[in-house]
N, C-alpha and C positions, 0 to 999 in steps of 0.2 A: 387684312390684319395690320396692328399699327407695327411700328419698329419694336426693334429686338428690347425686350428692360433689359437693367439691369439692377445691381444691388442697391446701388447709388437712391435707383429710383422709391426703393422703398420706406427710406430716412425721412420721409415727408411726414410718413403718418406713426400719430402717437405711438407707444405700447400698446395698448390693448383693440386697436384699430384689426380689423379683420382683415386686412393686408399687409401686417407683421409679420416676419418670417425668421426668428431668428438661430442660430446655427446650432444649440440645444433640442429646440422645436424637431430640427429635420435627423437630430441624430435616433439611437436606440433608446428608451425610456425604460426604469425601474423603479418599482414600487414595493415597500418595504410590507405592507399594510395587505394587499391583495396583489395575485398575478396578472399580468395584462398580455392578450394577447395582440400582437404590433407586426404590422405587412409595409411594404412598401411597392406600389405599381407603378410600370413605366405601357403604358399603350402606343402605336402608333401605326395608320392607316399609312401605306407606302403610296401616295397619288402624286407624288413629281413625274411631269410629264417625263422627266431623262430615266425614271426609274425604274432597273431591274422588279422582277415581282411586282410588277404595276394593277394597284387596288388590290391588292394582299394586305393583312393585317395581321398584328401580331399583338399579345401581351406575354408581361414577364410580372412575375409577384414572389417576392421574396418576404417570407414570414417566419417569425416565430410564436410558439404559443406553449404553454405550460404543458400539453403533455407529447410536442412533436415538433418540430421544424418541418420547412415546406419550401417547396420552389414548384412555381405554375409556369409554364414556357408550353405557349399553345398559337401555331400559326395555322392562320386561316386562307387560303387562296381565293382566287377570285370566280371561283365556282361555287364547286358545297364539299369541299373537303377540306379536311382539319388534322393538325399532326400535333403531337406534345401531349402533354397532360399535366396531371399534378404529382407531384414526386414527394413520398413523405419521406423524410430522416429524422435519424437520433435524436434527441433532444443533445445540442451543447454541439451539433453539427454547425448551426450558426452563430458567426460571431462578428462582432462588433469592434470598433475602436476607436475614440477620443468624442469630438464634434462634427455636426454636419452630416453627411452621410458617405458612412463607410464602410457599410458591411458585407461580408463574404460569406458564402454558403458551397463547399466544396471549391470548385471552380466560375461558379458565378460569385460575379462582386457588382456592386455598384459603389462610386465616390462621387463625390462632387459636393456644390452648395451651391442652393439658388444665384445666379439662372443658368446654373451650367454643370451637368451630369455623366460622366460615362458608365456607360451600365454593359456587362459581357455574362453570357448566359449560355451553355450549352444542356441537350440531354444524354450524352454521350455515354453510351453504354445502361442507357436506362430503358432505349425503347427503339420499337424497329426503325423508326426513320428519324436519324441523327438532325439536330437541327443547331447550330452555332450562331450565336448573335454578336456583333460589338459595335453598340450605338453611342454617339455623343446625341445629348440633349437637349437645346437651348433655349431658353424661355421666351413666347413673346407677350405672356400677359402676367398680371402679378400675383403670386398667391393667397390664395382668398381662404379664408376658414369656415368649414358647415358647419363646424360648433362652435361658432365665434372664436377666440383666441383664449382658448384655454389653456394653451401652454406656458405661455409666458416666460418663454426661454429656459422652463422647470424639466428640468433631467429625471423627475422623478411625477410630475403631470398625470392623475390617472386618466385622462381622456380627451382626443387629441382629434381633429380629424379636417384638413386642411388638403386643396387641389388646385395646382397649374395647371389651367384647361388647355394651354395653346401651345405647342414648344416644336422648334424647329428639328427633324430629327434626320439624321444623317450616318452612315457605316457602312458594315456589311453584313450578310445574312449566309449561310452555310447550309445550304440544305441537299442531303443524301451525298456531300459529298462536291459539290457543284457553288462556286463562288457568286456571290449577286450584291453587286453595288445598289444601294438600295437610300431611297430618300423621302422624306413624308410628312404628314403632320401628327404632333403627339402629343399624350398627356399625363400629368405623373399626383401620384398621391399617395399620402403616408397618413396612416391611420393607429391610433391605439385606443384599445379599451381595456374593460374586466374579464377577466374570463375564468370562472372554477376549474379546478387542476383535479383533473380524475386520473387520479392514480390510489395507488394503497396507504402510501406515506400520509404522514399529517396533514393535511391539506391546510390552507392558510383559511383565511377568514371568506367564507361563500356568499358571491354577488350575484346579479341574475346573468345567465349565457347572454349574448348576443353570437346567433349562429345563423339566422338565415336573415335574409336581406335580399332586395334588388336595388341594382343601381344600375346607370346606363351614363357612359358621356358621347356627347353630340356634338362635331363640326358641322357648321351649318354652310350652305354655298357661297350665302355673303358675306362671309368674315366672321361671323356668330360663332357661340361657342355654348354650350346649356351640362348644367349636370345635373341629374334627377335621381333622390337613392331615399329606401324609405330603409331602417332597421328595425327586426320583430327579435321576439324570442327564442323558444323553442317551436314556433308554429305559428301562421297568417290563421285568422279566423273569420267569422262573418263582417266586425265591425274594424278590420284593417286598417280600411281607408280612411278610420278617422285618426289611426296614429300621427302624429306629426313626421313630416320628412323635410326633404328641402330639396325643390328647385329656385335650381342659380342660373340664370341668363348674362351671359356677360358680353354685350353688342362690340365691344372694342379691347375688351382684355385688362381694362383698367381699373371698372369698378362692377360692379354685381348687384342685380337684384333679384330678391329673393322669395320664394312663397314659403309658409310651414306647411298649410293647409292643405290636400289634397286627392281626388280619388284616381289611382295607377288601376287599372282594370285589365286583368286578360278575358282575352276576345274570342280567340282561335288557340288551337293547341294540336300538337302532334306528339303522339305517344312513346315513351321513352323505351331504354334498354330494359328500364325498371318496369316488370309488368302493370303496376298498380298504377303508375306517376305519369302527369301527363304532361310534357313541357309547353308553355306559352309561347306561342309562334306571335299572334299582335297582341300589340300591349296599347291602349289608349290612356294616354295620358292630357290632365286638364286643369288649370288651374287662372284664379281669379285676384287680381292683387287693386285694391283701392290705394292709389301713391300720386303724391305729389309732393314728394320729397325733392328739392333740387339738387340733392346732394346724388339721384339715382340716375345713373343711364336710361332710363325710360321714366319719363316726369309726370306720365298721364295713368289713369286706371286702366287695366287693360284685363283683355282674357287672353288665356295659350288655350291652344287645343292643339294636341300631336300624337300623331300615332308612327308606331314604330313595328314594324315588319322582319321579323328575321329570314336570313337565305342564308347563313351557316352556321352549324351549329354544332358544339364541341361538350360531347357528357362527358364530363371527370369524377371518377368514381376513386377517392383513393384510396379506401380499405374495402379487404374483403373478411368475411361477408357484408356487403354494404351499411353503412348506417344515415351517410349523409352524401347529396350528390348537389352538385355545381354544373349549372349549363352557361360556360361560354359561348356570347353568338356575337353576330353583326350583323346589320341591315339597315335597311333604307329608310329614313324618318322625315314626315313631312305632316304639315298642316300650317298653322297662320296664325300672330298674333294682335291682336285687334286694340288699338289705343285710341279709346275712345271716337271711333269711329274711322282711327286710319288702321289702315287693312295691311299686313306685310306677311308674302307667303313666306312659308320656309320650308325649306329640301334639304336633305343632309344627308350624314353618315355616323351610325354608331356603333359601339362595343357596348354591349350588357350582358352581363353576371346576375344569373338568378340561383338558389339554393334552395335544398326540400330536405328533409329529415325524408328520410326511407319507412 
């Protein structure tokens, strides 16, 4: 990976450039017109050879959404077990303050501004095995926007959805009680949309949900970095795969290339808590880009083909009686991408979030 950016380095490119980032962008966003619902995620695979909890992975996601507040804190060891979950609260539990990012949700906060984060997160008193996080951040690639740069430094943006695939991460971790200096690679992203307010009150003006999704982010072993995430509705159907999504490759952290196009396919599957549902254990993924853009990290046409294997796996179920479930996993991702006839394997390691209506 190249050296560490930093803000400096992003002055280069215009406004509306898809590696604009500015300190509006990364704060809370309100919209007068419709509610939005807005997360922010910090991930991070602990693989420093010095590191406590060595190949343990962790995510944190602090949300708000028109009819709840949420904080996700879900670690994963380097077996098949999984601790944390997803924790609903009040609405008006989470709050916000000025620019940038700096919001607190009880005792978890995250602050900072690109390229540099502290994010501290516990579940302390919410579930049987207590888990304490306090990470610093640091960026080493630049932030890139899936929806182009729709914010525009606009505090009030209805749709936003932008990710630092690469970030140096470093702290400590708290688990059952037990201290772990811990260090690794990480990645972070802040998203906002629309989202209908079901409650009883007057509801504001109704847009369509987005509630289920898969996304996944990938370090790759040579420095590579890839994100892949498609958004549905209320439900995937037969002609899924021809929604548009986006996968981003980004070889060096610096620039991105992108597919819209694509078919995500599960392969394999093992059966959930939920009688009926059955979770995506591999997932192939595959896509085809005609480029010769000089302006791309990869100048040539090329094919990906990647498949992605899960080996732990985390159901968050966070009402009951159920309505909506979230399967946090991690696993081993590999295949090869082929530019015009040069061949480069790829091996890695990811986190992926898949969701089902119950």
């Amino acid at each position: 990976m190249e050296a560490s950016v930093n803000k400096e380095s992003t002055k280069k490119f215009p406004f509306y450039s898809k590696y604009t980032l500015k300190e509006n962008d990364e704060a809370n966003h309100f919209n007068s017109y419709f509610p939005l619902q807005e997360w922010w995620y910090y991930n991070v695979l602990f693989n420093d050879k010095n590191s406590d909890l060595k190949d343990w992975s962790l995510t944190i996601s602090i949300g708000t959404f028109p009819h709840t507040d949420s904080l996700k804190l879900v670690l994963h060891d380097d077996k098949e077990k999984s601790y944390g979950n997803i924790y609903l609260k009040p609405i008006g539990t989470f709050k916000s303050e000025g620019k940038a990012v700096n919001i607190k949700l009880d005792s978890t906060y995250a602050k900072g501004q690109y390229p540099n984060w502290h994010v501290h997160s516990d579940n302390l008193k919410l579930d049987d095995h207590e888990i304490i996080v306090d990470l610093k951040f640091k960026a080493n690639s630049l932030p890139m926007w899936i929806i182009k740069n729709t914010g525009f430094n606009n505090s009030s943006s209805p749709l936003g959805y932008y990710v630092v695939m690469n970030c140096d991460v470093s702290g400590e971790v708290f688990f059952d009680g037990k201290k772990h200096k811990v260090k690794g690679i990480g990645y972070h992203d802040h998203t906002w949309m629309p989202m209908s307010k079901n409650t009883s009150s007057k509801p504001k003006k109704k847009l369509i949900d987005f509630n289920i999704w898969d996304w996944i982010c990938i370090h790759f072993d040579n420095g590579w970095d890839a994100f892949i995430g498609k958004i549905h509705s209320h439900q995937r159907f037969d002609l899924s795969n021809l929604i548009p999504g986006s996968i981003c490759i980004s070889p060096g952290g610096r620039k991105l290339v992108e597919c819209k196009y694509f078919p995500l396919e599960y392969v394999e599957f093992k059966d959930s808590i939920i009688p009926h549902l059955k979770i995506p254990t591999k997932i192939h993924m595959k896509a085809v880009k005609i480029n010769y853009s000089r302006k791309s990290p990869l100048t040539r046409p090329f094919n990906l083909d990647l498949i992605y294997e899960v080996e732990n796996i985390k159901e968050c179920i966070p009402r009951d009686p159920p309505t909506w479930i979230q399967w946090e996993t991690t696993g081993k991702v590999y295949g090869e991408i082929n530019e015009s006839g040069k061949k480069t394997k790829l091996k890695g390691w990811g986190i992926m979030e898949t969701t089902s209506n119950v």
